[in-house]
VEXPANU-839605 format. One record per residue: x, y, z of N, C-alpha, C in turn. Coordinates in pm, whole numbers, plus 50000, padded with zeros to 5 digits. Example, Ala and Ser with C-alpha at 12.3 -4.5 7.8 and 13.67 -1.06 7.14 Angstrom:
BEGIN
513194943150780512304955050780513204967050780
512854977550708513674989450714512905000350787
***
This chain:
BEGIN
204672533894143203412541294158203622554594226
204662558294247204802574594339204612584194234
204452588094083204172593294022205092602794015
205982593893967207412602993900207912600093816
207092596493664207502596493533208272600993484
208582613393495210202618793442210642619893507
210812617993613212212609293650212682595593619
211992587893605212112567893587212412574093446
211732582993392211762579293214213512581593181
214052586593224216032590993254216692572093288
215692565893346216442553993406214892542993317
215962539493244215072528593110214322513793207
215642513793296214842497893391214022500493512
213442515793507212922517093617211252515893583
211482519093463209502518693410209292502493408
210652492493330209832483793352210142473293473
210612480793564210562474293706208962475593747
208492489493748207582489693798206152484593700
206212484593586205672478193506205302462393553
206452456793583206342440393673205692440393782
206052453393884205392456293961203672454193983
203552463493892202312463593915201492453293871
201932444093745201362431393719200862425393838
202012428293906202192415294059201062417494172
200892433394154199302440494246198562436394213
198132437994101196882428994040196522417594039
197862409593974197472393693985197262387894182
197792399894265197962394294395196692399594465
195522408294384194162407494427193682398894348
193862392894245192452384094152192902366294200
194352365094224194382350694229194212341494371
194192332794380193852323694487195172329894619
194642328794763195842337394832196892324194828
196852310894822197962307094799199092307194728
198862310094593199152314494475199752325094485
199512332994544200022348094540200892355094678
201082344094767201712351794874202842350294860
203562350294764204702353994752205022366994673
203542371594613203802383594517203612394494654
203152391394776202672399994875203892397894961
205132390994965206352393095012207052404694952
206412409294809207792420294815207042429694682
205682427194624205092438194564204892456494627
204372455594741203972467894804205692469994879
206542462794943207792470894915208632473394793
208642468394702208942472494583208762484594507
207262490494533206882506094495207432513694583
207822509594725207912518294804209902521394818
210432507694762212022511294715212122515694637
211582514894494211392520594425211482539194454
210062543694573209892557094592211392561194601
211802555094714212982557594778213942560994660
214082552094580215042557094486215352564494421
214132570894384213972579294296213912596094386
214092593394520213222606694573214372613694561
213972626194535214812636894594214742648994663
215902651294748215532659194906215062671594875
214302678994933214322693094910214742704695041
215272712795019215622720795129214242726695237
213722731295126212362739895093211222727595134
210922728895258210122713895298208252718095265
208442732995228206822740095237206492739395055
207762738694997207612735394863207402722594799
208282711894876208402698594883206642695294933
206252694795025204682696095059203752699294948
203522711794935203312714794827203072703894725
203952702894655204342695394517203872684894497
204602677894658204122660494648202472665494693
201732674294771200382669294746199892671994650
200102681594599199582684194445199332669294343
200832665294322200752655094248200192639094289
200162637594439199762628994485197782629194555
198062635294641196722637994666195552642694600
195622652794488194632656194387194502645594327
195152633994272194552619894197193982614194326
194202610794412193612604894530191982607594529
191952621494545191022628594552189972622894419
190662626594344189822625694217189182610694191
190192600094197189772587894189189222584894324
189372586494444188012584994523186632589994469
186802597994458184772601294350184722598594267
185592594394206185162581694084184952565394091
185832566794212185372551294206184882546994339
185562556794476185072551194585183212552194608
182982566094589181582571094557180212566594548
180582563094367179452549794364179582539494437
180762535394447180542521094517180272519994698
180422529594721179232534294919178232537994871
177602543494770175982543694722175812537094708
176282523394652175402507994640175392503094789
176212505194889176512496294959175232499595045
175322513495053174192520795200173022520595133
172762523594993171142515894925171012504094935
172012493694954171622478994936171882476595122
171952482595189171562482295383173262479195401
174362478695361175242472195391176342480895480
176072494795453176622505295485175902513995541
176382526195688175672529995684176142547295639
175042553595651175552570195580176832572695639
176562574595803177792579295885179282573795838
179252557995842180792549295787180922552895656
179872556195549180292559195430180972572995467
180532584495496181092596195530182772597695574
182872590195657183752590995758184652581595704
184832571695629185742562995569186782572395460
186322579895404187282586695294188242595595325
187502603295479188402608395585189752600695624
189062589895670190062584895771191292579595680
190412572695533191502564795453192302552395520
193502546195462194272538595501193342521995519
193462516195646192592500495637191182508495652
190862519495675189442517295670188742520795520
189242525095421188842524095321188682505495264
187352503195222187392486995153186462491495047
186692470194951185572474594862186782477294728
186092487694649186542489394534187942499594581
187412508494652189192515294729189892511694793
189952499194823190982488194932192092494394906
192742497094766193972496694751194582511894746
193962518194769194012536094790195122539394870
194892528095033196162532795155196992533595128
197972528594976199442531294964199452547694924
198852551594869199122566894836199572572794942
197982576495020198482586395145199792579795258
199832566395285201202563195340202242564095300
202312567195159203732567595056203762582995092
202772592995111203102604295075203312612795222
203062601295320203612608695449205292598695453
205292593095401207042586195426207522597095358
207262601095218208002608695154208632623595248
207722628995296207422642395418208312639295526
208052627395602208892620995722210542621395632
210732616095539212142609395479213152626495468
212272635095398212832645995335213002655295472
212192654795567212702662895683213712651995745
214142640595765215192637295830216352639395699
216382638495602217702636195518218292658095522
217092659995546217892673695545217882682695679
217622670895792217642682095946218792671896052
218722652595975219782644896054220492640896026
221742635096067222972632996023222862621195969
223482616195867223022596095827223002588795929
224042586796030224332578896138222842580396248
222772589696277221202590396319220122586996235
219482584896113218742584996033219002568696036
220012561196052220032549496003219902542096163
220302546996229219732544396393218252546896438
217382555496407216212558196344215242547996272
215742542696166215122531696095214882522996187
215762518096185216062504096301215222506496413
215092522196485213932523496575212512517896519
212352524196383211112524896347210522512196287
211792497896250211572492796228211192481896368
211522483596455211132480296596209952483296615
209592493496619207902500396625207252497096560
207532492096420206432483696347206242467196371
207002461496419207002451796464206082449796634
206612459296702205622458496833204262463796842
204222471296737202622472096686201862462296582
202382459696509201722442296487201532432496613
202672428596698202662424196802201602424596915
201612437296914200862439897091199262447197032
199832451296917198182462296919198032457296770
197672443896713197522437496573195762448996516
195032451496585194072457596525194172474796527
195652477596578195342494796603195502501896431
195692511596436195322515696280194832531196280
195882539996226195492554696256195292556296080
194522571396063193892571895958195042578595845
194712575895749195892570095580196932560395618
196962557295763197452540795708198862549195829
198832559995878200242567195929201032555096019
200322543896071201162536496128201872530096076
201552525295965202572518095828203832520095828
203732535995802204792544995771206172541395861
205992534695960206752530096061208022519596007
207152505195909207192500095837207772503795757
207642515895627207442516895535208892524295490
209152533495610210412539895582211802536795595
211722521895641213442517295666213662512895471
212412514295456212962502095318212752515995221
212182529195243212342532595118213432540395155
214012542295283215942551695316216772537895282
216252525895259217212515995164216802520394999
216232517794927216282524094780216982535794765
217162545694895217472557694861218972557994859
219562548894971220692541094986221382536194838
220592529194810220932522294702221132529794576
220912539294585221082547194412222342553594429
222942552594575224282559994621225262544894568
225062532194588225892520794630225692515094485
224482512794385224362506194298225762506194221
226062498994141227172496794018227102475793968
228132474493894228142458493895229292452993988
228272444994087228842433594159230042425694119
230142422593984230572414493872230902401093939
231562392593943231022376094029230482373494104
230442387894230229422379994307227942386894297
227622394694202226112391794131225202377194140
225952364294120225322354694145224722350694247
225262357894352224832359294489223662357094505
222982369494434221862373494444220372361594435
220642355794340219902343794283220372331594356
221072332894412221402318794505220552323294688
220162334094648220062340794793218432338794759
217982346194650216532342494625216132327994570
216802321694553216542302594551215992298494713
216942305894777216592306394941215542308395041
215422324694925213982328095019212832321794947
212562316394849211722310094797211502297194828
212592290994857212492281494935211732274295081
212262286995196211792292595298210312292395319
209812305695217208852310395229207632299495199
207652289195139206932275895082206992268495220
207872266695307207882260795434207102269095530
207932282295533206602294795626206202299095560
205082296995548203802307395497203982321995545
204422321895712204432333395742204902345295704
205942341095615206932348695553206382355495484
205842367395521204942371195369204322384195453
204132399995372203552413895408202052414695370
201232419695473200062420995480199992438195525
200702444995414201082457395478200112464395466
199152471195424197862476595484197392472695648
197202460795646196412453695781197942457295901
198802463695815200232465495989200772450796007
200402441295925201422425395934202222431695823
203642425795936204812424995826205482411895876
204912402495854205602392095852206212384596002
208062377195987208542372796044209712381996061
209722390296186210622401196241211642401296120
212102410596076213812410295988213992402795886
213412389995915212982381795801212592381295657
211262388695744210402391395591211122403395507
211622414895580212052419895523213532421095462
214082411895534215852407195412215282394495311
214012393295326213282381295205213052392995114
212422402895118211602409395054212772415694912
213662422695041214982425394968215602421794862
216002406594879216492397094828215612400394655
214442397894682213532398894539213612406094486
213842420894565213622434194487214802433794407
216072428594470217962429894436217342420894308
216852411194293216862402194193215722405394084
214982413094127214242421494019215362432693929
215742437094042216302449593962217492444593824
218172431693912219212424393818218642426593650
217072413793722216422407793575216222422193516
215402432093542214992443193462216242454693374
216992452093422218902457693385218882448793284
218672441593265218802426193139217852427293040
216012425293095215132429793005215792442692915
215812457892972215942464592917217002466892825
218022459892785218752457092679217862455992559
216632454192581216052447092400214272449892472
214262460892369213002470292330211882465792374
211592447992261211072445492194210032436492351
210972437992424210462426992534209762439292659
210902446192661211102458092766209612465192761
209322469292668208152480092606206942478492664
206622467992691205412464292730204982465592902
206212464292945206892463493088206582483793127
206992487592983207252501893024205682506593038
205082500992915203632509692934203322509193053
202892496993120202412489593241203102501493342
204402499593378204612510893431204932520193476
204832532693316204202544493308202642546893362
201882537793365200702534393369200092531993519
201202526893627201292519393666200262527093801
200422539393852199282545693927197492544593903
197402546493771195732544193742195922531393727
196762521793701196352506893678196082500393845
196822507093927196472505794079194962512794134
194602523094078193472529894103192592519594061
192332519193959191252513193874190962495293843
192012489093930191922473493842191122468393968
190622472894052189812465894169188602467994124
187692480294117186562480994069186582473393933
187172477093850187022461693737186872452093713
187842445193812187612429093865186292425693948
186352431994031185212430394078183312429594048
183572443293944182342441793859182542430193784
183922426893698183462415993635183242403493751
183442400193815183012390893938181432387993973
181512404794006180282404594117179042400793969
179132410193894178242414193786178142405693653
178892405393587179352398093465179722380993552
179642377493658180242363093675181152354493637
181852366593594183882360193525184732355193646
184042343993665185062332893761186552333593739
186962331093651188092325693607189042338493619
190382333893718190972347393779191992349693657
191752344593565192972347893421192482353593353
190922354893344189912362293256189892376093326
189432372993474189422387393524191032394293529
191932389493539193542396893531193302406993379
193222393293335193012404193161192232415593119
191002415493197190252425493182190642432393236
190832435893344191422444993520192672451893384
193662445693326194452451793306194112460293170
193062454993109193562459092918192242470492960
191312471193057190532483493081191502491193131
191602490793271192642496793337193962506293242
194842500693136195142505793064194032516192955
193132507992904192522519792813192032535892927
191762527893045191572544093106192122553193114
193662547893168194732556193171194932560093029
194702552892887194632563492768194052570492713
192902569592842191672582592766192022590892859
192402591793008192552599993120193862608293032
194882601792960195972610392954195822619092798
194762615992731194492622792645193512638292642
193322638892760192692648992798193522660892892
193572672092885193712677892985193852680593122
192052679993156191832676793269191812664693317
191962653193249191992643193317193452638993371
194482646793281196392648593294195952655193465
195322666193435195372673693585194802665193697
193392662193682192832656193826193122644593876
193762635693735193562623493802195152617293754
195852626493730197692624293712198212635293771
197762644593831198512651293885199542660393838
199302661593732200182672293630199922685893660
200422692093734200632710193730200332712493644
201022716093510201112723193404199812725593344
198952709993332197802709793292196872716493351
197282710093513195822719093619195872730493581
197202741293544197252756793528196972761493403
196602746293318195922752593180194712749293197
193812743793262192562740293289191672747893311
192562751293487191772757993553192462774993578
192922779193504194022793993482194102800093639
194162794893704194202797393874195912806393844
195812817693875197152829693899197782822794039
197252821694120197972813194228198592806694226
198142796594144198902781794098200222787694068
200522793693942201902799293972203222801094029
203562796394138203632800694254203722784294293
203462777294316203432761494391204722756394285
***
């Protein structure tokens, strides 16, 4: 979901990594939480190794800024008034909300956005890791940067710990969290190659954490709310899945015929995150589609048609994908130019 299509489109198993991905977001809001806390062990780090992997440094940190808000924050933007919008006008007409919290929620972002934008906080937290990552890879030495993590992965742990309700606005405490694992993806595109025997590893290691995690429940990321689990734990569990995703998707993508579907999903995979909450939900709240296999299906086969009317348009490439090229055919801004 970091919205870097051409780049993944160069690496065939990366669309439909995230393609699986995002299945796993969805099905891990519509299905029962028992059912699904294992998709919440390693879905939301998965986009975020993913980021990591794919990122690349820039010298130019006012250009780098730039760019990533352009492409990140203008969809933010855009799909908040599309979808956050109406849905605080029902809430504060129906007494549930009041003007001021509606106001002040879109500001703050991160856990205080709920409702149909619950799932919004990964943006703006992905897009301050990205900012944080690119000023250390080009101002600290690795050996510091990787001494660093380990700080920060300390700090996210004693803030679950000691201050479980604190929470600064787009989610910036996350980020704490968020960045040991995406300077591991970033790691990893340096180290990747084949294991060759001990590849099996991998699947004997995730027999493990699956194992585990059925005994502790605890084992499992509540990363919006600042729970990450069981110290170190959760996150060499989380690991483990992503290593064994990436295996399976290196395999899928050998054969088209399977792969393809994986890819739409995600290419797709940002508006299918925007948009599959308000869907489900109307069908819930409104339509009374109990059945969380009925609502998956809908959440996704709308969710997709949006993203194919959004990308058939222009402006919808610009506001709500984040495409430069388009915004500067849209809106002929001479400035733009220049970014």
């Amino acid at each position: 979901m970091s919205n870097t299509l051409n780049t993944s489109s160069r690496i065939g198993w990366i669309d439909t990594l995230k393609g699986i991905g995002i299945l796993t977001v969805v099905a891990g809001h519509i299905f029962p939480e028992t059912a699904v806390r294992y998709l919440f062990l390693f879905h939301m780090p998965l986009f975020i190794f993913i980021g990591g992997f794919l990122f690349k440094p820039s010298a130019d940190w006012k250009e780098y800024l730039t760019k990533k808000a352009f492409h990140l924050l203008v969809p933010y933007v855009a799909f908040l008034c599309l979808v956050y919008v109406p849905y605080e006008m029902r809430e504060i007409f129906t007494g549930k909300e009041t003007i001021a919290k509606g106001i002040v929620r879109p500001f703050l972002g991160g856990r205080y956005l709920i409702g149909w934008a619950a799932v919004f906080w990964y943006v703006t937290c992905f897009f301050l890791v990205q900012q944080v990552m690119n000023f250390l890879v080009n101002k600290v030495s690795k050996k510091i940067i990787g001494l660093l993590m380990l700080v920060s992965l300390v700090i996210s742990y004693a803030i679950n710990k000691f201050l479980p309700s604190f929470g600064l606005p787009w989610n910036a405490d996350v980020v704490f969290a968020a960045l040991p694992i995406f300077y591991l993806g970033y790691l990893y595109k340096g180290v990747q190659g084949d294991p060759g025997k001990y590849k099996w590893m991998i699947f004997v290691l995730l027999a493990v954490v699956v194992t585990f995690t059925y005994y502790y429940p605890a084992n499992t990321y509540g990363m919006k709310n600042g729970e990450y689990g069981i110290p170190f734990v959760t996150l060499a569990s989380s690991l483990v899945i992503i290593l064994s995703l990436i295996e399976l998707v290196k395999i899928i993508s050998k054969y088209p015929l399977v792969s393809k579907p994986f890819n739409e999903f995600g290419i797709a995979s940002m508006v299918v995150m925007y948009l599959h909450q308000p869907i489900q939900f109307i069908a819930l709240e409104h339509l009374h589609i109990v059945n969380p296999f009925a609502r998956f299906f809908i959440a996704l086969v709308l969710s997709m048609g949006g993203y194919y009317l959004l990308n058939s348009f222009a402006i919808g490439r610009a506001l709500f994908m984040g495409s430069l090229p388009d915004f500067k055919k849209v809106f002929r801004r001479e400035k733009l130019a220049t970014v």
